[in-house]
ROMAR-865497 format. One line per 5 residues: for each residue y, x, z of C-alpha. Coordinates in Angstrom, 3 decimals. Layout:
<sites>
Y,X,Z | ...;
</sites>
This chain:
<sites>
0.000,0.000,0.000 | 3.271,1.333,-0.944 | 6.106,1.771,1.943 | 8.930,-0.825,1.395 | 12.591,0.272,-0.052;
14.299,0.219,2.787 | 11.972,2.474,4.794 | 14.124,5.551,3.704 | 16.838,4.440,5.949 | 14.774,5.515,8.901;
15.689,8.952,9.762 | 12.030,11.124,8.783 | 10.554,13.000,11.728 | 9.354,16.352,10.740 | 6.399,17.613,12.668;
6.318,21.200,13.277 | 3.314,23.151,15.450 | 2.075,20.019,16.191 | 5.543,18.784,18.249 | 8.296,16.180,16.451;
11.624,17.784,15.438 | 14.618,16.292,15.344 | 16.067,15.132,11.775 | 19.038,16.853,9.947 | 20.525,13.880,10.640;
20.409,13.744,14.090 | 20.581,17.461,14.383 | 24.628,16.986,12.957 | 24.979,13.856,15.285 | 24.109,16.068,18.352;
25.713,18.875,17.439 | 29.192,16.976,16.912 | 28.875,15.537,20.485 | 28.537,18.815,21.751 | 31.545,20.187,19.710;
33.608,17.143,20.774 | 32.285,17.737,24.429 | 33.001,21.559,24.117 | 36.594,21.003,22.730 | 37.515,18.126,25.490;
35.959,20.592,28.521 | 38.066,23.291,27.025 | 41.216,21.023,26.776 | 40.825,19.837,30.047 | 40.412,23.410,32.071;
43.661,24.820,29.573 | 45.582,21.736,30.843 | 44.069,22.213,34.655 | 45.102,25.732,34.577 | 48.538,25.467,33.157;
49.700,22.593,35.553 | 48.482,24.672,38.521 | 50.319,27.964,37.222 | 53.247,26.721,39.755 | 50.638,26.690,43.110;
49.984,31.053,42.224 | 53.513,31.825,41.004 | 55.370,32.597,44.454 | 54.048,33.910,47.718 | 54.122,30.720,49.117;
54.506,26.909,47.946 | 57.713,25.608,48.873 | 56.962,21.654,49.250 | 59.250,20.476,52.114 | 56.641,19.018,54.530;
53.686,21.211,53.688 | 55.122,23.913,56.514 | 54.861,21.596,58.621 | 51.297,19.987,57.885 | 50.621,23.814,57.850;
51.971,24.652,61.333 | 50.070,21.290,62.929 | 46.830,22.118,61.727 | 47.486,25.516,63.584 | 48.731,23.321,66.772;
45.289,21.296,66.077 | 43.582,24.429,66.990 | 45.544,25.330,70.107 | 44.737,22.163,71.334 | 40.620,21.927,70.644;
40.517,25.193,72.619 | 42.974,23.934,75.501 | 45.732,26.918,74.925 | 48.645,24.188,75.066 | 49.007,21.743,77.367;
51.181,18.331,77.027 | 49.920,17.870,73.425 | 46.454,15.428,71.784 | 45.000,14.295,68.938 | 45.386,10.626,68.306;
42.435,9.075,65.886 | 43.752,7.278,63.287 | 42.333,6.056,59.886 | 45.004,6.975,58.143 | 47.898,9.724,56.698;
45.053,12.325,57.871 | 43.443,13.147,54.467 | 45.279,16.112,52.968 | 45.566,17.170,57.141 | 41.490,17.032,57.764;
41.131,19.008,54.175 | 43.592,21.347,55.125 | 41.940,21.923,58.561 | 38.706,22.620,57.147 | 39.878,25.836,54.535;
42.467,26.590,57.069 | 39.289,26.986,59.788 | 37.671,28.843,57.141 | 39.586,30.983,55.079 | 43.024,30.972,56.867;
46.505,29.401,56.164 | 47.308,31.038,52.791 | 43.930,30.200,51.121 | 43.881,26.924,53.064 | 47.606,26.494,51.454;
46.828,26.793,48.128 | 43.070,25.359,47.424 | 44.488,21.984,49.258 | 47.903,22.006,47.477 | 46.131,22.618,44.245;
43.239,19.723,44.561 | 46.026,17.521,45.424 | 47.868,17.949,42.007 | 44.609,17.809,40.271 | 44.091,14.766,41.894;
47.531,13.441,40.955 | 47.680,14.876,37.402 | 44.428,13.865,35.809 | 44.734,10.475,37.700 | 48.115,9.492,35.917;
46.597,10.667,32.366 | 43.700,9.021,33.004 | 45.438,5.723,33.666 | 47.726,6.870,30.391 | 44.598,6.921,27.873;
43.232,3.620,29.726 | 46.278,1.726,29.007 | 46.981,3.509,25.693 | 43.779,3.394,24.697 | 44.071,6.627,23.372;
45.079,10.319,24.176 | 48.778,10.814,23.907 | 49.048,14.217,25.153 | 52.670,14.328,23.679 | 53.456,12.635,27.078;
51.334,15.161,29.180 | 54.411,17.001,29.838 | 55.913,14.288,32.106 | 52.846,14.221,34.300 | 52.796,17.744,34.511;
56.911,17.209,35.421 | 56.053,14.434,37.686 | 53.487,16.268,39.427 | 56.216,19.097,41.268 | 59.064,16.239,41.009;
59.980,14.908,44.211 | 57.461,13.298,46.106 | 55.824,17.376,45.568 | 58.426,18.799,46.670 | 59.340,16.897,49.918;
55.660,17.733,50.640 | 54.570,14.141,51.272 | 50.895,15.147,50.254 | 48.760,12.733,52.022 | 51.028,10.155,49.956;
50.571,12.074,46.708 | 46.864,12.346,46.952 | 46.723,8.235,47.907 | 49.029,7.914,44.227 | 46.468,10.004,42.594;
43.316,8.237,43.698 | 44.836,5.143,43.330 | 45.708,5.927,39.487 | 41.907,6.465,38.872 | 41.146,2.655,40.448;
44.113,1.402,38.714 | 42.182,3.009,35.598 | 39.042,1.004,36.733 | 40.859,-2.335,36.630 | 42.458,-2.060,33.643;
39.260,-2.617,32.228 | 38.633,-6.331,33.063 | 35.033,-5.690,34.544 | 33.767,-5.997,37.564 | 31.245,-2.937,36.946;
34.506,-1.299,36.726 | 36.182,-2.728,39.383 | 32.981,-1.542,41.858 | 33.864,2.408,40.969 | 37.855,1.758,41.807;
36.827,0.746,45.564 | 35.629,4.016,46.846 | 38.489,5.598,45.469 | 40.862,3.299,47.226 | 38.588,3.165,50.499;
39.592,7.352,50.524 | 43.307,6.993,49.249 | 43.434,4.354,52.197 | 42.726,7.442,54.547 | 45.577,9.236,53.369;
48.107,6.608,52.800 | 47.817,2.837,52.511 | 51.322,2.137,50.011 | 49.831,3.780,47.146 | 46.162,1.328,47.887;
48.525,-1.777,48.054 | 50.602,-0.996,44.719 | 47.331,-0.513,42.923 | 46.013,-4.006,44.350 | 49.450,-5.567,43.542;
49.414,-3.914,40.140 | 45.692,-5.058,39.089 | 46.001,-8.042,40.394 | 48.751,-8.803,38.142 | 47.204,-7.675,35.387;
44.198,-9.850,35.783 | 46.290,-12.857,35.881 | 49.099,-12.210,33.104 | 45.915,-11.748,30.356 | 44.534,-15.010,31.299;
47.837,-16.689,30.271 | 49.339,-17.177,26.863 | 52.925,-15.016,26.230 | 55.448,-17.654,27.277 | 53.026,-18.242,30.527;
53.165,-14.260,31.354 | 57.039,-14.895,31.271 | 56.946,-17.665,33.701 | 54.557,-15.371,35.899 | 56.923,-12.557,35.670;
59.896,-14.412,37.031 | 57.789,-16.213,39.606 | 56.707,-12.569,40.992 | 60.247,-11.865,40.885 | 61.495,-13.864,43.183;
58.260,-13.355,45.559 | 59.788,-9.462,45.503 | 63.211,-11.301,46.662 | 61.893,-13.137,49.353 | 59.624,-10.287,50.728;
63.141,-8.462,50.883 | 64.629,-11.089,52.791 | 61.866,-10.846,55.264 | 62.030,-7.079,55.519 | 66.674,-7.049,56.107;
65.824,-9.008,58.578 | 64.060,-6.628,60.878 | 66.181,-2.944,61.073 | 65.888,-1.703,57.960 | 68.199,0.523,55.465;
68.964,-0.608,51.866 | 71.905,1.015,49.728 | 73.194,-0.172,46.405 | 72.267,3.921,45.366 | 68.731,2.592,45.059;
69.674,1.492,41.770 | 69.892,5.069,40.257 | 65.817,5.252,40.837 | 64.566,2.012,39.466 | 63.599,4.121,36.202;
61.404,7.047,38.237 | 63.570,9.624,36.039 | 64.967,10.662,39.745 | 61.940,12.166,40.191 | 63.088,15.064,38.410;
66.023,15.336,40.178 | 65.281,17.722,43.084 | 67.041,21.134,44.213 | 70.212,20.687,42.548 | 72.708,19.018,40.431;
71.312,20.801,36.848 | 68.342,18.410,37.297 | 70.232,15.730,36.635 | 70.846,16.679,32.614 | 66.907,17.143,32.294;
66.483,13.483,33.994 | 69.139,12.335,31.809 | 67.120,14.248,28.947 | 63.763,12.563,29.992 | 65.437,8.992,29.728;
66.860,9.300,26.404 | 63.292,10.645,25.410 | 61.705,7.489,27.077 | 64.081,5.057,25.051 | 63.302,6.420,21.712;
59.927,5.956,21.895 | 60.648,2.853,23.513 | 62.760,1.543,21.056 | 59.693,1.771,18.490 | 57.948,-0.971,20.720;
61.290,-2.994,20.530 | 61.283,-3.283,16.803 | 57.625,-4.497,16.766 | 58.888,-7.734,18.147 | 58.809,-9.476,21.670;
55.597,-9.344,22.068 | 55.470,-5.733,22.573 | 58.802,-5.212,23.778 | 57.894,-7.287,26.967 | 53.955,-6.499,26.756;
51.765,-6.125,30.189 | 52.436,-2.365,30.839 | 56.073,-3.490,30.079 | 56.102,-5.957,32.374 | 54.199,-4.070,35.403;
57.409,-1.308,34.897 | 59.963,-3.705,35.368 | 58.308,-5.268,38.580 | 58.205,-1.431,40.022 | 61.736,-0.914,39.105;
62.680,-4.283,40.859 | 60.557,-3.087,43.923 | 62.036,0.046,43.873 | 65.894,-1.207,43.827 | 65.368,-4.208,45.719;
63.130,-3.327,48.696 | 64.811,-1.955,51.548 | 64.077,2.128,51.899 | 63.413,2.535,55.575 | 61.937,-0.647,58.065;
61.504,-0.325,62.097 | 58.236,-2.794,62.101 | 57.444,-4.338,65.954 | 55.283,-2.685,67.748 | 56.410,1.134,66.250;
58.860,3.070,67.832 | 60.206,4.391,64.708 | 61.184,3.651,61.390 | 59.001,4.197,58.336 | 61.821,5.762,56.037;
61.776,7.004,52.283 | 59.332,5.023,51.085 | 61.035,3.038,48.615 | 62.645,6.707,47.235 | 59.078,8.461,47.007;
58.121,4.894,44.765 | 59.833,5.415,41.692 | 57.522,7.826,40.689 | 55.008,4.717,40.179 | 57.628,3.362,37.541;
57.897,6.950,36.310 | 54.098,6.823,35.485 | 54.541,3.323,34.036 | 56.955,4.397,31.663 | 55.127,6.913,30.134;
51.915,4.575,29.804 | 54.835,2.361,28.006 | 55.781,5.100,25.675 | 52.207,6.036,25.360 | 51.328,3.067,22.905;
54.489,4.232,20.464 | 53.437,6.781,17.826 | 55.241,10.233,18.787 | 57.355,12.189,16.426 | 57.551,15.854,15.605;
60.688,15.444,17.857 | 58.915,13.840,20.382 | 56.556,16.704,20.570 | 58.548,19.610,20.589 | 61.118,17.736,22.912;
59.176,16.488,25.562 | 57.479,20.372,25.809 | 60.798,21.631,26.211 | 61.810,19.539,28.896 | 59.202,20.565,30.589;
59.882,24.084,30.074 | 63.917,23.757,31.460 | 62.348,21.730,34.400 | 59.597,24.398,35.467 | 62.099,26.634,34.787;
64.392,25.897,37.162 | 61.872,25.245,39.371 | 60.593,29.019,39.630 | 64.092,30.164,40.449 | 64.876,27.989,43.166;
61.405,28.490,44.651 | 62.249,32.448,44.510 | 65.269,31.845,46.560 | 63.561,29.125,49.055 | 61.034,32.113,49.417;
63.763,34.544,49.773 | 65.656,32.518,52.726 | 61.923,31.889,53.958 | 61.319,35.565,54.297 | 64.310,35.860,56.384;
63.589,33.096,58.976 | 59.971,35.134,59.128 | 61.364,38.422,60.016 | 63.966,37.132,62.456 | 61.078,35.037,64.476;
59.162,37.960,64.779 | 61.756,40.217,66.484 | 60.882,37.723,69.269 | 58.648,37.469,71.984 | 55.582,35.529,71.256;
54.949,31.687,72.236 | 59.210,31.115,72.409 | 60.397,28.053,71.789 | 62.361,28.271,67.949 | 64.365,26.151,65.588;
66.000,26.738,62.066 | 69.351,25.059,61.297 | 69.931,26.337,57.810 | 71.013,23.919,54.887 | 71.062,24.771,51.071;
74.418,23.899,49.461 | 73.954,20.913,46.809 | 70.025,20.790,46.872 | 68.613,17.005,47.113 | 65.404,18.319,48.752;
66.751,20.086,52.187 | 64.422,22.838,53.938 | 64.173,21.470,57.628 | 60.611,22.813,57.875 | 61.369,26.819,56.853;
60.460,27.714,60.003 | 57.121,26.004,60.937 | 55.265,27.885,58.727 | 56.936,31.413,59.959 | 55.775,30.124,63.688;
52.245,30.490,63.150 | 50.363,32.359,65.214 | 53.574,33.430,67.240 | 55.932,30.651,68.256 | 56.444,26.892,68.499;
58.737,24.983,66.171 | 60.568,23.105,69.092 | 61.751,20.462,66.243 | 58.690,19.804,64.337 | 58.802,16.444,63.296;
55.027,15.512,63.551 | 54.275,14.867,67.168 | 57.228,12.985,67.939 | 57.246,10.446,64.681 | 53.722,9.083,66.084;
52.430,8.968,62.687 | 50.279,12.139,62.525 | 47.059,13.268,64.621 | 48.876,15.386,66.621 | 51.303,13.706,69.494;
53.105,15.311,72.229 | 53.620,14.132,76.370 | 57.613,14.903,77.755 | 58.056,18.425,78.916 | 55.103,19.979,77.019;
57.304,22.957,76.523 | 56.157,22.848,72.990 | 57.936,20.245,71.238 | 60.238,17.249,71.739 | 58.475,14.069,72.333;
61.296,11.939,71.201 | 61.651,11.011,67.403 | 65.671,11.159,67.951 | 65.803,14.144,69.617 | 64.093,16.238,66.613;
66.548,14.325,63.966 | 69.153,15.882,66.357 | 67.830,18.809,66.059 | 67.325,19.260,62.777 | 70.940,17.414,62.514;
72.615,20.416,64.843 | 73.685,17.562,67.363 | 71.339,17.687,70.337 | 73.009,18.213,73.756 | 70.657,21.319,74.665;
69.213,20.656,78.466 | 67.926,23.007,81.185 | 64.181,22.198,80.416 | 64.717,23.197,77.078 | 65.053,26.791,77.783;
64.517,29.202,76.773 | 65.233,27.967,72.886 | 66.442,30.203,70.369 | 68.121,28.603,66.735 | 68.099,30.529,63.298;
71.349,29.609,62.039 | 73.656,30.675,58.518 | 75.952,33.454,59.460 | 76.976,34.229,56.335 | 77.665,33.549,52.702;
74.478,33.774,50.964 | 71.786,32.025,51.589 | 69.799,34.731,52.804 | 72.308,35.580,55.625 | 70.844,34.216,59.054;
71.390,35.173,62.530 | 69.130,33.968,65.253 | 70.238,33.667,69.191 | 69.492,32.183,72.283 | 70.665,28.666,72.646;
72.857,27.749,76.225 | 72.030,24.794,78.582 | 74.759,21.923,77.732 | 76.286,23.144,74.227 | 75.516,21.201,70.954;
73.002,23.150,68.730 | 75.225,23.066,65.681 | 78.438,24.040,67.282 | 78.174,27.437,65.870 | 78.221,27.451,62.132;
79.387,30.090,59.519;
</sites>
């Protein structure tokens, strides 16, 4: 019996030494999979390794809070083995993430390993978490717009060190990710992820909810429907405002300046402003393309989710005393924008990128990094100063730093936490007397303030120094440069700033 015609479209299997062997035509099949997988693994360590190049390029990371997450995980220790007295670890289930991973290498390997493995996971975390959201929503790979996660990644919310908060965004980007796919075997893999970013910081777990949720319902409705929806969740943003002004809160009309996340860029000085202003006119081009397509696109989903973050971002008050805590939660709404930030470049992700687009967005990203090293260098510079002076004094003193940095956004009230390890105690740390971290602190542990306002005084140069504060010496400016600090020994009843170059 003769084989029918259309056998030849099976693939023939070759027998060789007895064993099958695969077709020519599955041989090619296999072997582009494994160029494609080869070309995307190499793509993906190039981009890894370029957006960490910023974590190796100074002797230290300057990121604001880190010194200080830095110099409590060195407290942590004093306290497991009893050396300090007056101070505990509270157990909480949350904001301790990037603390218990930075524990563990600093246990381990020490602070400056422990420094920058943790520092770099976290913008791992964060990076590939907002591009993997981009090619979800996208649904392809714009890597034109890779730039502005890398940018995003150091903006501000990296350099005011708020790292547990960071690596909540991060995780939370990967279960928004999940969502966006409208399945619940999805939706299953997205829960773990926020389960951990709920141990580091619940906002970021709640925006994802909000944002997914959303979603869900606006592609259920027809277009005119979504609009209805959109101003409906609107004014549910307005009332949850009203709600929030009436317990003590802080709002300011200067909100308005971050509803578009371009702020985020905007950190050590005033030249950051022309890149922001840069990144926005990049944003509206592309936009612009998804303007001419027609309504539809101009006010699609992804459209739709940015404009909700702006309005939370402008309209929601920045700092809220809640009952039952003794102190404010504050600069929440500011650290925020950078969800819009992300939003916008999933928006300008669907567009179709010009040569311009390419080239322009790369050099942005160039100015901003650049920039970036130099006022790193002199953060380390002024940080190398505050280390030397500490350690012409005795060990285990009681030291502050009062030392601002003319026109910079992000200010360096932590320089010397990091200097005090392993020889003094940062009598101003912020940590123990917020009540929001692990570590919290009795009155009169002789190691830090127990009151919230008397470290913002400190920091502030307006506390009314006391008798049990003693002794307490203050690195202060003393002259011109930035580099030019003094330290002394600070008197019973005079006003820590009082002296001042």
């Amino acid at each position: 019996m003769l084989p029918s015609a259309n056998c030849d479209t099976q693939s023939p299997v070759v027998f060789q030494n007895g064993a099958k062997s695969a077709s020519p035509a599955g041989s090619q099949r296999w072997s582009r999979l494994r160029t494609l997988g080869s070309s995307n693994f190499v793509l993906f360590l190039g981009a890894s390794v370029l957006v960490l190049v910023p974590c190796f390029w100074q002797g230290r990371i300057q990121a604001g809070d880190l010194s200080s997450h830095l110099y409590n995980v060195w407290l942590t220790q004093l306290i497991r083995h009893g050396q300090v007295h007056g101070l505990w670890i509270a157990h909480q289930w949350n904001n301790i993430l990037f603390d218990l991973s930075l524990e563990w290498l600093f246990v381990h390997f020490g602070a400056q390993v422990a420094e920058r493995v943790a520092v770099a996971f976290a913008v791992l975390i964060f990076f590939w978490g907002g591009l993997t959201l981009l090619f979800t929503v996208t649904t392809k790979r714009p890597w034109s717009i890779a730039p502005c996660f890398a940018m995003l990644a150091y903006g501000y919310v990296f350099q005011m060190g708020f790292f547990n908060f960071y690596i909540s965004l991060g995780l939370s980007f990967f279960a928004l990710a999940f969502f966006w796919r409208s399945s619940p075997r999805y939706a299953l893999f997205a829960l773990p992820l926020l389960a951990l970013a709920w141990t580091a910081h619940p906002l970021p777990v709640l925006w994802c909810l909000a944002t997914a949720g959303y979603t869900w319902i606006a592609r259920v409705i027809p277009f005119r429907g979504q609009l209805v929806f959109f101003a409906i969740s609107v004014v549910l943003l307005y009332f949850l405002r009203y709600f929030l002004i009436q317990l003590p809160s802080q709002w300011s009309w200067q909100q308005l300046a971050r509803i578009t996340g371009a702020d985020q860029l905007i950190v050590y000085g005033t030249h950051y402003v022309i890149l922001g202003i840069y990144l926005l006119f990049l944003w509206g081009t592309l936009y612009m393309q998804e303007v001419r397509k027609g309504l539809r696109s101009a006010f699609s989903i992804p459209v739709q989710l940015t404009l909700l973050a702006g309005a939370v971002t402008f309209l929601l008050p920045d700092g809220v005393l809640f009952p039952g805590y003794s102190n404010p939660l504050t600069l929440q709404i500011t650290r925020m924008s950078i969800t819009t930030a992300v939003l916008v470049c999933c928006v300008c992700g669907t567009a179709t990128p010009t040569k311009f687009h390419r080239y322009a967005f790369g050099l942005l990203a160039l100015s901003f990094f650049a920039c970036l090293y130099v006022d790193h260098r002199e953060l380390n510079r002024v940080e190398d100063s505050v280390t030397q002076l500490v350690r012409q004094l005795p060990p285990e003193q009681r030291v502050l730093a009062l030392v601002s940095l003319p026109r910079a956004r992000i200010q360096s009230a932590h320089m010397v936490d990091r200097a005090c390890i392993g020889h003094c105690f940062s009598y101003a740390n912020y940590e123990a007397p917020s009540g929001y971290f692990r570590v919290r602190a009795t009155p009169h542990n002789g190691v830090v303030v127990s009151s919230d306002s008397d470290s913002k005084a400190l920091q502030a140069g307006q506390y009314l120094v006391r008798v049990s504060d003693l002794p307490l010496y203050q690195i202060y400016s003393c002259g011109q440069g930035n580099t030019d600090l003094c330290v002394r020994r600070l008197n019973a009843g005079e006003i820590n700033g009082s002296l001042k170059f």
